[in-house]
C-alpha positions as a Python dict, from the first residue, in 0.01 Angstrom:
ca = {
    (1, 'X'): (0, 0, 0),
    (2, 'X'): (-182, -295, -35),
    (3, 'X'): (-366, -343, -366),
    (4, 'X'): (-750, -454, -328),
    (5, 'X'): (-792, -752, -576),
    (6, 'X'): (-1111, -812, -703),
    (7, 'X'): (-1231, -1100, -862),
    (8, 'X'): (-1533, -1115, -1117),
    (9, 'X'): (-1726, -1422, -1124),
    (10, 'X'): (-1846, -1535, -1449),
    (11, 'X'): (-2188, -1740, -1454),
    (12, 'X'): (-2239, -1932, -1786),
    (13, 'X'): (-2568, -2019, -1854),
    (14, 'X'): (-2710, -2318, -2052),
    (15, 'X'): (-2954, -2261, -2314),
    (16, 'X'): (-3322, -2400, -2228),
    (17, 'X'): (-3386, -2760, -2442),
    (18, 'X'): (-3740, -2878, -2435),
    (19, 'X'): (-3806, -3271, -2550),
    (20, 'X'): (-4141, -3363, -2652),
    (21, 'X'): (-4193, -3718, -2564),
    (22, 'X'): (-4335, -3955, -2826),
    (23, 'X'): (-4488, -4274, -2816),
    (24, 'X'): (-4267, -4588, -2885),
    (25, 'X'): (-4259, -4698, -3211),
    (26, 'X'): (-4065, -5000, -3386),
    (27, 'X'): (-4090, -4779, -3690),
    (28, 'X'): (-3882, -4530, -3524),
    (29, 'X'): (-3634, -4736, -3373),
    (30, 'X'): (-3526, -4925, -3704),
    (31, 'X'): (-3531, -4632, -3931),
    (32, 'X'): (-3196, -4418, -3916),
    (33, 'X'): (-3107, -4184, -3656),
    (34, 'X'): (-3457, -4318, -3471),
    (35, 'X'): (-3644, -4010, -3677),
    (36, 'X'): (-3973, -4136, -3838),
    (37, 'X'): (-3938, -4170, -4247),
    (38, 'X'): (-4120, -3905, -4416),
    (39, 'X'): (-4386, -3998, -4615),
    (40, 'X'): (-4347, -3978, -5009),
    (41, 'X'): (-4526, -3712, -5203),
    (42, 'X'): (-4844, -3816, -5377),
    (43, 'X'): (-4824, -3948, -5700),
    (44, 'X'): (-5048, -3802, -5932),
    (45, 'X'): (-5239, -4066, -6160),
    (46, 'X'): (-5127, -4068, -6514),
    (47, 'X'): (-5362, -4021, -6720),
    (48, 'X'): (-5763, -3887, -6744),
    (49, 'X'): (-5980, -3967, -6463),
    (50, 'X'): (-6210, -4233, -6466),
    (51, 'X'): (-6574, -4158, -6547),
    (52, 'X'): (-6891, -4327, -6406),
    (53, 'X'): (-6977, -4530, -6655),
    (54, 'X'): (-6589, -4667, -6704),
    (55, 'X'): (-6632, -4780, -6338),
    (56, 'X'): (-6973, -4944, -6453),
    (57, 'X'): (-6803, -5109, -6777),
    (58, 'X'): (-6508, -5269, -6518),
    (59, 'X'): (-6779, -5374, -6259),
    (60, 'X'): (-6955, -5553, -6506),
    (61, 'X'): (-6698, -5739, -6654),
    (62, 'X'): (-6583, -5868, -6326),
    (63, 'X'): (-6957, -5992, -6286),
    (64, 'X'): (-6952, -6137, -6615),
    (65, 'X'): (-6577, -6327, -6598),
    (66, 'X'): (-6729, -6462, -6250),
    (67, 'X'): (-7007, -6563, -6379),
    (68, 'X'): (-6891, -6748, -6661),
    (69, 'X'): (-6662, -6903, -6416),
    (70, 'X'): (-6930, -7057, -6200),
    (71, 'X'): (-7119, -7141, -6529),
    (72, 'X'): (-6876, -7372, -6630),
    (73, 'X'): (-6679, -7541, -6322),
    (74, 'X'): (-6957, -7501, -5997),
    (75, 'X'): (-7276, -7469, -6075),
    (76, 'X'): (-7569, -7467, -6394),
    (77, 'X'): (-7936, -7357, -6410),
    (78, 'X'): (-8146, -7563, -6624),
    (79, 'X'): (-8516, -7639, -6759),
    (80, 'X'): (-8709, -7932, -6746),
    (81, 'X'): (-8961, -7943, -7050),
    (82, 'X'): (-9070, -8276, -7025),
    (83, 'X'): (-9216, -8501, -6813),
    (84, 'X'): (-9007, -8808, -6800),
    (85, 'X'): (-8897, -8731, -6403),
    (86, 'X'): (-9296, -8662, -6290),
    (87, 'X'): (-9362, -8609, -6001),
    (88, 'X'): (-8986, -8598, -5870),
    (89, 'X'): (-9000, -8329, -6121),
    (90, 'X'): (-9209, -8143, -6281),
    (91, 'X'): (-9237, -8001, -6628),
    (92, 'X'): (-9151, -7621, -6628),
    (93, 'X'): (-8924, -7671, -6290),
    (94, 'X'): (-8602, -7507, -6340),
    (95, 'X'): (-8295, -7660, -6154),
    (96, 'X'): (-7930, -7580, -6017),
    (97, 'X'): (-7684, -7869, -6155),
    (98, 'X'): (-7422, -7900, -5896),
    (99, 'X'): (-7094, -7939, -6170),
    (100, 'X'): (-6830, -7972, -5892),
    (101, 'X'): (-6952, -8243, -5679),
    (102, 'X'): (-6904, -8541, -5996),
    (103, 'X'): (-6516, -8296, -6110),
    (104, 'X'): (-6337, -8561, -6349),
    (105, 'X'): (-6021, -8683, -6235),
    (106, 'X'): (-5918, -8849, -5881),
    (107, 'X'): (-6130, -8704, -5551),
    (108, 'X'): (-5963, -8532, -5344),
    (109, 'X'): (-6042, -8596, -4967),
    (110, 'X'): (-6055, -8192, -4850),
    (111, 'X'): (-6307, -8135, -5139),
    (112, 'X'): (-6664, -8145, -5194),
    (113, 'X'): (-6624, -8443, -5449),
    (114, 'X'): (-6741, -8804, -5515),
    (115, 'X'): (-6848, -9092, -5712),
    (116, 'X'): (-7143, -9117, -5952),
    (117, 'X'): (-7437, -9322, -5680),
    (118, 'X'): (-7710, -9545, -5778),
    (119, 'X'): (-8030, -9339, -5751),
    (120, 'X'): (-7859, -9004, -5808),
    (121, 'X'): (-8031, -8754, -6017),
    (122, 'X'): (-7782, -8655, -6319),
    (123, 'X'): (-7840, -8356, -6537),
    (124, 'X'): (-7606, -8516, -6913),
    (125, 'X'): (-7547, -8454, -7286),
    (126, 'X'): (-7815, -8640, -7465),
    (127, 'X'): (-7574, -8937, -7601),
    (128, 'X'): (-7824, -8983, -7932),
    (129, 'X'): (-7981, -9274, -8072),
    (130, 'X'): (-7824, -9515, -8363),
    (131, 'X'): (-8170, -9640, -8389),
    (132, 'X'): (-8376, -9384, -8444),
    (133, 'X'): (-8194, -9095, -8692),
    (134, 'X'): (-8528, -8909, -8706),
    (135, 'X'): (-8554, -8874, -8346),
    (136, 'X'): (-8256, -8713, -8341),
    (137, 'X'): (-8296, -8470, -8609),
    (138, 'X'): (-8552, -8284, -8388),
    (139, 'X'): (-8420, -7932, -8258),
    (140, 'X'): (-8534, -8103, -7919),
    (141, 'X'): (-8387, -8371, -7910),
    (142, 'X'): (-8024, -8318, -8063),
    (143, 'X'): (-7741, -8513, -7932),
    (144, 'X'): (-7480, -8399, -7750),
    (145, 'X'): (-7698, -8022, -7760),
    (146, 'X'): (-7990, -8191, -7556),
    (147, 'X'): (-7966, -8177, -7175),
    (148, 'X'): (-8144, -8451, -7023),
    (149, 'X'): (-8249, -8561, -6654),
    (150, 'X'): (-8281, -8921, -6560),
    (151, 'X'): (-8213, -9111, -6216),
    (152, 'X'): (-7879, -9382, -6255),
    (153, 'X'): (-7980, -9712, -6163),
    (154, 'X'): (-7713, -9940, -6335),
    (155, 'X'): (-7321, -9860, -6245),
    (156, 'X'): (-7006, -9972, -6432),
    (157, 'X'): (-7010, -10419, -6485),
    (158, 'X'): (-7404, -10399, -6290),
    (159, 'X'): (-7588, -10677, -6476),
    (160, 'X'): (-7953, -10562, -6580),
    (161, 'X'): (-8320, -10677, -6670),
    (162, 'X'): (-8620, -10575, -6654),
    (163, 'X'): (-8900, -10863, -6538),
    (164, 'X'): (-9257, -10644, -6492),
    (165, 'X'): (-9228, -10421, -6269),
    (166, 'X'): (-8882, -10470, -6084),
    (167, 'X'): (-8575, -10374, -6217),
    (168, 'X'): (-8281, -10679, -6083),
    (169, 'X'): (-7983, -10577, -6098),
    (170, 'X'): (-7679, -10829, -5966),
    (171, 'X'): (-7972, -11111, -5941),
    (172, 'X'): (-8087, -10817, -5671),
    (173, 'X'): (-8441, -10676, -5719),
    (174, 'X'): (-8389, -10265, -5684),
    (175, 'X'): (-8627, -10178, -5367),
    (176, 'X'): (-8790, -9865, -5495),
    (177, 'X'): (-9116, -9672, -5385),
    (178, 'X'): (-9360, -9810, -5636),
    (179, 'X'): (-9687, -9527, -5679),
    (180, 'X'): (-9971, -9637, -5902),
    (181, 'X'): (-10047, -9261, -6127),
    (182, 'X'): (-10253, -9162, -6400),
    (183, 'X'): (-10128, -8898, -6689),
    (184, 'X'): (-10400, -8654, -6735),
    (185, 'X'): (-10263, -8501, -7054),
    (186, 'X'): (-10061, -8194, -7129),
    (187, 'X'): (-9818, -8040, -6912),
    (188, 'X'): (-9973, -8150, -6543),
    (189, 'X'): (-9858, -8358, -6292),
    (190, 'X'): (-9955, -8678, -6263),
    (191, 'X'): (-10259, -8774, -6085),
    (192, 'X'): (-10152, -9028, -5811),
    (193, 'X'): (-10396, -9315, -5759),
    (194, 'X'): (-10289, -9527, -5470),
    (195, 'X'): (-10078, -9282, -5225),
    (196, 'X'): (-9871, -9521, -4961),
    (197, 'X'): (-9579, -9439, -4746),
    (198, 'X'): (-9258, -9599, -4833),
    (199, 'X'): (-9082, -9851, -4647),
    (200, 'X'): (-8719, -9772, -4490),
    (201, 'X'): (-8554, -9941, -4748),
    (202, 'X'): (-8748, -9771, -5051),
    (203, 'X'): (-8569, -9442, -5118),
    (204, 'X'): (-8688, -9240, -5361),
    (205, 'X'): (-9032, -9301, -5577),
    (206, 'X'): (-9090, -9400, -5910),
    (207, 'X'): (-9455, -9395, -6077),
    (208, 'X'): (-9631, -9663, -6276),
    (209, 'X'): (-9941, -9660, -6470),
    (210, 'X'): (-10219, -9868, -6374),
    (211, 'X'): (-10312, -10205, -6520),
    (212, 'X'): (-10670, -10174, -6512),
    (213, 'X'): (-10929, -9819, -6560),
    (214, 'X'): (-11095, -9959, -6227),
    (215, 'X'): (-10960, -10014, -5905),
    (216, 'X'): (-10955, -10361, -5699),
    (217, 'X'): (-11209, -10442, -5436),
    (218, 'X'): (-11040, -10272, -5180),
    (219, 'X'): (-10943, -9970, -5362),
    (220, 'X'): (-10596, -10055, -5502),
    (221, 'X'): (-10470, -10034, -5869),
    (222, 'X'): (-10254, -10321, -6015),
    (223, 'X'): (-9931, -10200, -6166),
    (224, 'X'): (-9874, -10186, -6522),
    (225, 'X'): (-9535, -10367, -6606),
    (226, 'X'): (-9302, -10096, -6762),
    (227, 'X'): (-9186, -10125, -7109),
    (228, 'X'): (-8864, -10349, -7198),
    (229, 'X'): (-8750, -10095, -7429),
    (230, 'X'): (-8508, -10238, -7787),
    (231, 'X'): (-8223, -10287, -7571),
    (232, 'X'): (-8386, -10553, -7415),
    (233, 'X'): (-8584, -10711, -7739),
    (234, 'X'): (-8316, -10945, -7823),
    (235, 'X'): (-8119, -11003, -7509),
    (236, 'X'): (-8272, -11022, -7132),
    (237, 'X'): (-7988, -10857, -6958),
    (238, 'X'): (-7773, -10587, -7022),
    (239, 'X'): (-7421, -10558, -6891),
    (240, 'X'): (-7328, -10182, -6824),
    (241, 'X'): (-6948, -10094, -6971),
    (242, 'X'): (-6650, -9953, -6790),
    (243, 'X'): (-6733, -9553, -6765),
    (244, 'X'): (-7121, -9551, -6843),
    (245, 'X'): (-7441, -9577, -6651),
    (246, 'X'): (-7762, -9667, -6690),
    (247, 'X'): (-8046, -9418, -6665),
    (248, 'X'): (-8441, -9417, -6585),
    (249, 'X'): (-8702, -9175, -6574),
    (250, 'X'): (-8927, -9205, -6255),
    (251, 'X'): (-9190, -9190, -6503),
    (252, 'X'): (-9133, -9511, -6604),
    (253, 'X'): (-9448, -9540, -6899),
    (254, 'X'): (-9335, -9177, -7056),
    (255, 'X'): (-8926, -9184, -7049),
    (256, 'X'): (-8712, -9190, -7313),
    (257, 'X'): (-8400, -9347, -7151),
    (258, 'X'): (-8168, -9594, -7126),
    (259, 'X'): (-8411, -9897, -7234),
    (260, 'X'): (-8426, -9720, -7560),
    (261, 'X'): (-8107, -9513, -7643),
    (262, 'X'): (-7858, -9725, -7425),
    (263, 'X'): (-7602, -9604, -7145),
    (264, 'X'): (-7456, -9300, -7048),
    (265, 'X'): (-7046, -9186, -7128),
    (266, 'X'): (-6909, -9056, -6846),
    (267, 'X'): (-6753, -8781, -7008),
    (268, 'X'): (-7112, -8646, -7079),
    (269, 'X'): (-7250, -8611, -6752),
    (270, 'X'): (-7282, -8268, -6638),
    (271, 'X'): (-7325, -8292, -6270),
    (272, 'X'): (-7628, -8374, -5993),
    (273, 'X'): (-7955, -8196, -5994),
    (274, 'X'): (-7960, -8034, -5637),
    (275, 'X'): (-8267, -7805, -5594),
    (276, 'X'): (-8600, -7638, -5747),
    (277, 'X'): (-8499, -7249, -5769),
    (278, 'X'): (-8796, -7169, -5981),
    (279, 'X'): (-9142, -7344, -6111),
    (280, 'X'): (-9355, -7234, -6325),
    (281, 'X'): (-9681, -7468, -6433),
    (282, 'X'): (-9684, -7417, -6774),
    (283, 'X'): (-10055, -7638, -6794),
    (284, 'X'): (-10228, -7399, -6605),
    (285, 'X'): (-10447, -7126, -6835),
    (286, 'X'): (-10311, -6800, -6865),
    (287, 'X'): (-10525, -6535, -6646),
    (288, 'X'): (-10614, -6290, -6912),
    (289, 'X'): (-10359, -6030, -6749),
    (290, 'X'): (-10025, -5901, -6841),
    (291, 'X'): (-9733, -6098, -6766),
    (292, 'X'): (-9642, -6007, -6413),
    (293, 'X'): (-9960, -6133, -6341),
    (294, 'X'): (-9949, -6475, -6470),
    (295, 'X'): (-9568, -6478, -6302),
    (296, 'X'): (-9720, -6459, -5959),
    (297, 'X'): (-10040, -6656, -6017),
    (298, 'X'): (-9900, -6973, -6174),
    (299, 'X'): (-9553, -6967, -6016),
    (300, 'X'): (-9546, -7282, -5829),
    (301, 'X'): (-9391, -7106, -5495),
    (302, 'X'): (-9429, -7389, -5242),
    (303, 'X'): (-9174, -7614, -5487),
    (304, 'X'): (-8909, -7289, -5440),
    (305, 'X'): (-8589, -7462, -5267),
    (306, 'X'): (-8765, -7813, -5301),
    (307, 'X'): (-8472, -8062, -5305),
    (308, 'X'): (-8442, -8304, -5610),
    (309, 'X'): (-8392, -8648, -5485),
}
């Protein structure tokens, strides 16, 4: 009898895998077994939280370190109370002393850096006056505390005088912008006489007082020759030394400068007037008002961002 064999098939079945595709990521492929690194717990600050006014306090000590920063090695806001620069400035103009621009030690080529000029504008320590010990007993007019404004005209070895109105230096008269003014007292500008344009080699303007209360026939003032000063009463020329200048006021009748006190140390000159941020004419009468209203009435706003040169 034949036996019937029967034969079971077995089916195996593979259990369903589902793969989620991800972006590439560099991330992933360095980091081990290509899973992404799980990102550390927060840390919870040590510590109280910090208040409003701690966040203030930080803020404006930052501001203040900055500040003090700038203060000393970029820049330098100054007061003119005098009137020893008239009309290139005037008295109550307030000034930003570049500091960087005259750095000591060598220039480098990639920074905003050079040598002292002939006809810059220097903002310096008052260097004091062996002459005159009174003088500089003043509160005004202390040495080394005293910033003072003047306009270099002799450089280190230049050979000096003074013969009327020109100043030779080198056996070379200095062309300047001579203007004929009159000083009407007090704190105002001075009153210019004989307005002219200045020639192209004339670069910057000094002022003179006239000779004579009454004009020529045609209208023009003779110049006044400007004082010698003591340096020059017993020698007619002055040699400048190594690492010192020579310094004028462009208001050559009313200057205290080097004709009187003698030259400038290097090591005392602050940096280069740059620009009029704020004027205020201190001659003009006060309008009766509160504060804020003299402010805006006598601020001189057309000399805001006027360049000093």
């Amino acid at each position: 009898m034949a036996s019937k064999q029967t034969t079971d098939k077995t089916t195996t079945t593979q259990p369903d895998t589902t793969t989620e595709a991800k972006p590439f990521s560099f991330s992933r492929l360095f980091n081990r077994n290509g899973h992404e690194k799980k990102a550390p717990p927060p840390v919870k600050p040590h510590g109280p939280p910090k208040t409003v006014w701690r966040e203030y306090f930080e803020s404006a000590v930052v501001t203040v370190i900055m500040a003090l920063f700038g203060m000393t090695f970029i820049v330098q806001a100054v007061k003119v109370p005098t009137g020893s620069m008239q009309n290139t400035i005037m008295i109550g103009d307030h000034l930003l002393v570049n500091k960087f621009i005259f750095a000591p030690g060598e220039s480098l080529p990639f920074l905003p850096q050079r040598e002292i000029r002939r006809g810059d504008i220097i903002v310096f320590k008052y260097p004091g006056n062996p002459d005159d010990p009174v003088g500089d007993s003043r509160p005004d007019n202390r040495p080394i505390f005293t910033n003072f404004v003047k306009r270099v005209i002799g450089l280190p070895g230049d050979r000096i005088r003074i013969e009327g109105t020109n100043i030779v230096i080198n056996d070379q008269v200095l062309r300047e912008h001579k203007i004929v003014a009159m000083d009407p007292g007090g704190d105002a500008p001075l009153q210019v006489l004989n307005p002219s344009e200045p020639k192209a080699d004339e670069l910057y303007d000094v002022y003179y007082e006239p000779g004579d209360s009454s004009p020529k026939d045609d209208g023009s003032y003779e110049i006044s020759p400007m004082p010698r000063g003591n340096r020059f009463d017993k020698q007619n020329e002055v040699v400048v030394p190594p690492n010192s200048y020579f310094v004028l006021g462009d208001n050559r009748h009313n200057s205290q400068d080097s004709r009187f006190w003698g030259f400038v140390p290097r090591d005392l000159i602050i940096g280069r007037a740059m620009f009029v941020y704020w004027s205020y004419d201190e001659s003009a009468p006060s309008t009766g008002w509160t504060f804020p209203i003299d402010f805006l009435v006598n601020t001189r706003w057309s000399r805001t961002g006027t360049l000093v040169k």
